[in-house]
C-alpha positions in Angstrom: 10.3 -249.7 -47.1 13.5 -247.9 -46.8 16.8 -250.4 -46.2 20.0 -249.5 -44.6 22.1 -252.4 -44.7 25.5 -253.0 -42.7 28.3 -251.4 -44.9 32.0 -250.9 -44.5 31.7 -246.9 -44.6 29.6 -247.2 -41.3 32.6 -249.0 -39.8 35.3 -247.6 -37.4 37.6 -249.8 -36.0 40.7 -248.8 -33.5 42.2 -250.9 -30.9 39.3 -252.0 -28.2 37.0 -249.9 -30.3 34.7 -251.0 -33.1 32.3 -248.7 -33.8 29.2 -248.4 -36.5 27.9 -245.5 -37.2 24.3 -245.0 -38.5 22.6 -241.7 -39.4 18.8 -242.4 -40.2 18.5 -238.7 -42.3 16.2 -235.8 -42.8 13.5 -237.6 -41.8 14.4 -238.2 -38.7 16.0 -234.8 -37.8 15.9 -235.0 -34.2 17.6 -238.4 -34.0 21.4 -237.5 -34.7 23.1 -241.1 -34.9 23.1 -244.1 -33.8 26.1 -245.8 -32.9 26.5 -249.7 -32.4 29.4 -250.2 -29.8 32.0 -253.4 -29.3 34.0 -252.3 -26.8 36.9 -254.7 -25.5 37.7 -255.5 -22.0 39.4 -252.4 -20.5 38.3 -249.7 -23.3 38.3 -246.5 -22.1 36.5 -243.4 -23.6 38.4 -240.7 -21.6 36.4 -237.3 -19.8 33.9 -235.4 -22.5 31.9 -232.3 -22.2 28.2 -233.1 -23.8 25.7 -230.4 -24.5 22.7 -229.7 -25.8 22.2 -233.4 -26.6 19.7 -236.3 -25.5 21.9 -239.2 -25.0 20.4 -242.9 -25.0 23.1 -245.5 -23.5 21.4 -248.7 -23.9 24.1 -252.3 -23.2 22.7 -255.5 -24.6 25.8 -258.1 -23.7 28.3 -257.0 -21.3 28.8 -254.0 -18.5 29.9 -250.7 -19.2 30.7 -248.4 -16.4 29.9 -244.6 -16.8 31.8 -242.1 -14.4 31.0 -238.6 -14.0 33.1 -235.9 -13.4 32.4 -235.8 -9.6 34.1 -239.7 -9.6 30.5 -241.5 -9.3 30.1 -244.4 -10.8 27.2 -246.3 -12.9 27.5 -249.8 -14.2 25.3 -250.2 -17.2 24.0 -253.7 -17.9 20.8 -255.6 -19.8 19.2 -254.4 -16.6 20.1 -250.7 -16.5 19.3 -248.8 -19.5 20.8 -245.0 -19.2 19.4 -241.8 -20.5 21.2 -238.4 -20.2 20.1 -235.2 -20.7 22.9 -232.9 -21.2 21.6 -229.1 -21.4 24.1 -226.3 -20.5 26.8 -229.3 -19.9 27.4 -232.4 -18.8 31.3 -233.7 -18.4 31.7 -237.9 -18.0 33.6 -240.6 -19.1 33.0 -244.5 -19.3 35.1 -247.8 -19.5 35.0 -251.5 -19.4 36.6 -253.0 -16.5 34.6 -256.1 -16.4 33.4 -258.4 -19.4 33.5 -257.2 -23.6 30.4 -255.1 -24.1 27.8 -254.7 -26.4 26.3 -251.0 -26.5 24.2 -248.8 -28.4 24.5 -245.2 -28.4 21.7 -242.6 -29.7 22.4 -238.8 -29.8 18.9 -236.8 -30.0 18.2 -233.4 -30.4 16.6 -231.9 -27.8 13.5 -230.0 -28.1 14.9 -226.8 -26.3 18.6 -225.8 -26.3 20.2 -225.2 -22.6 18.6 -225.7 -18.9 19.8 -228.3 -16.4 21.6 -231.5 -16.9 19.6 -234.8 -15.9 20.7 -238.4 -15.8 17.6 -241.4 -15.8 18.4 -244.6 -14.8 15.8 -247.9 -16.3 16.1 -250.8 -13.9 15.2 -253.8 -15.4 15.3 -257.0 -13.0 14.8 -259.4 -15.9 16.0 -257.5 -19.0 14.8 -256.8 -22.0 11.3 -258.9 -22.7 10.7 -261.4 -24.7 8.4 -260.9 -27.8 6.9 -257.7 -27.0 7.9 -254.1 -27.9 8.7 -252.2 -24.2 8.8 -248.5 -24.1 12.0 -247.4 -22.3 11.7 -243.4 -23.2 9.4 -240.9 -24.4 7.9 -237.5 -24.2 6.2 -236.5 -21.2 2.8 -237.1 -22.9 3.8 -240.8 -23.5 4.0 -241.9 -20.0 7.5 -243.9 -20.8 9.5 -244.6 -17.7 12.1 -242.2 -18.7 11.3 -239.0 -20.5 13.0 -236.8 -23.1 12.3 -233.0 -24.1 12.0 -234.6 -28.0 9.2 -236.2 -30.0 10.7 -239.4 -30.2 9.7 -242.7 -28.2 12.4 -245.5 -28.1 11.2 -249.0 -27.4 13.5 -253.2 -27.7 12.2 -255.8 -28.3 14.0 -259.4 -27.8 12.1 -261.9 -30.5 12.7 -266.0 -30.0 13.1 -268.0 -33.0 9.9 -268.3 -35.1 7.9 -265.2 -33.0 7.0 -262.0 -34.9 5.6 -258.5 -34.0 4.5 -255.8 -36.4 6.3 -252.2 -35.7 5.4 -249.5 -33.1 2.8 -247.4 -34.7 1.8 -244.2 -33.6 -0.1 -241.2 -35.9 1.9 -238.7 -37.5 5.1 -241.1 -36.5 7.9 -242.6 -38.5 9.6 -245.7 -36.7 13.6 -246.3 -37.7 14.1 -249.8 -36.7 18.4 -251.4 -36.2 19.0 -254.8 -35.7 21.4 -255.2 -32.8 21.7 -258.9 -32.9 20.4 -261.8 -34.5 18.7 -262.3 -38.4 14.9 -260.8 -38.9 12.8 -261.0 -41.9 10.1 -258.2 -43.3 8.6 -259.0 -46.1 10.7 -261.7 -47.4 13.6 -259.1 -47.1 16.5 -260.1 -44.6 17.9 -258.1 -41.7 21.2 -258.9 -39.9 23.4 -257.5 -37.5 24.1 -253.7 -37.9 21.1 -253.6 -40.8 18.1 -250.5 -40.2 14.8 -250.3 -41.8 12.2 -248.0 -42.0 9.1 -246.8 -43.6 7.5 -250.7 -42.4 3.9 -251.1 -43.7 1.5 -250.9 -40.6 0.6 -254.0 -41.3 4.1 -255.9 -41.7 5.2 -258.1 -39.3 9.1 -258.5 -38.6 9.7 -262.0 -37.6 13.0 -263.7 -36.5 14.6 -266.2 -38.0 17.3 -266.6 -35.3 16.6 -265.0 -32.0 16.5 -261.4 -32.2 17.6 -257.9 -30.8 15.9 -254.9 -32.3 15.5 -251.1 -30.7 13.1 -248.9 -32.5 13.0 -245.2 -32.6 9.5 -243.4 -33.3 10.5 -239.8 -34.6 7.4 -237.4 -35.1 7.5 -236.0 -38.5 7.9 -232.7 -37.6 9.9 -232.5 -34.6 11.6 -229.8 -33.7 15.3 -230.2 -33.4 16.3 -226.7 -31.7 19.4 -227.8 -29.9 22.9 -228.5 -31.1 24.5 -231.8 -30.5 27.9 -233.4 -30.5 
């Protein structure tokens, strides 16, 4: 089992910003970063140009509001999970107006560099489920609701007190597991807030001693990464 535990070198901290950084390594060369988000009331991350990226916008407490560069607007909630492909470029910018949010950010490699830009919206009446892993994206072969040109397959999981599930598994897959919220245990080894595992026996279980927020990433081992992110 590899450990990443929540370290002051991951942190980045700047007025309404408060940012953790986490790069799961060779091993999972298509997945970029991940980046856990506080963002204060009224944050505002002004206009970017994206390219050549797979971008996984994924708010667990709060609303953040994504704008492109048209003016339209996207609130993002528990309910609405975003993912953007940005091929030959993709300008927008996003704030909070509303309530303190809680995000996490993924920047993938895509499969193939260039083609057209693509924005998927998940709408999720009741939020993330309880005790159960939920695919949210995958390839095309994986029949997620939203698909990405990438061998990877993302998938949350909310765990109540006590409950425990064993990781995604999937042949000739790796699964890099974060900890959004909450304490989990694997293995008589303890998992906080901003803490990432992976290399989980198949036949570990992760189970939560406080109630739980985890997103898993299944990377194929030998995924391409032929585009160029941000």
């Amino acid at each position: 089992m590899n450990i990443m535990k929540a370290n002051a070198e991951q942190l980045f901290e700047y007025g309404p910003f408060t940012v953790r950084r986490q790069r799961p390594g060779s091993a999972f060369k298509p997945l970029t970063y991940v980046d856990q988000m506080t963002l204060k009331l009224d944050a505002h991350i002004p206009m970017q140009q994206q390219q050549n990226a797979l971008i996984f916008t994924y708010v667990w407490r709060g609303s953040l509001q994504y704008q492109n560069a048209h003016g339209e607007r996207t609130s993002l909630s528990a309910k609405r999970v975003m993912l953007i492909t940005a091929g030959e470029g993709l300008r927008y910018e996003q704030s909070v107006p509303l309530v303190q949010a809680e995000v996490l950010q993924a920047v993938m490699q895509p499969r193939v560099a260039g083609g057209a830009s693509d924005i998927q919206l998940l709408e999720r009446a009741e939020g993330t489920e309880q005790n159960v892993w939920t695919l949210l994206a995958g390839p095309d072969m994986s029949a997620a609701p939203m698909t990405l040109d990438q061998d990877i397959l993302i998938y949350d999981a909310r765990l109540e007190k006590g409950h425990a599930l064993p990781p995604p598994a999937l042949d000739g897959y790796e699964a890099w597991i974060t900890v959004l919220d909450g304490v989990i245990s694997i293995a008589e080894q303890r998992f906080g807030k901003g803490d990432a595992v992976s290399a989980v026996a198949g036949n570990a279980l992760l189970k939560a001693e406080r109630e739980a927020r985890l997103v898993c990433f299944l990377v194929k081992a030998d995924a391409p990464p032929a585009g160029l992110s941000q």
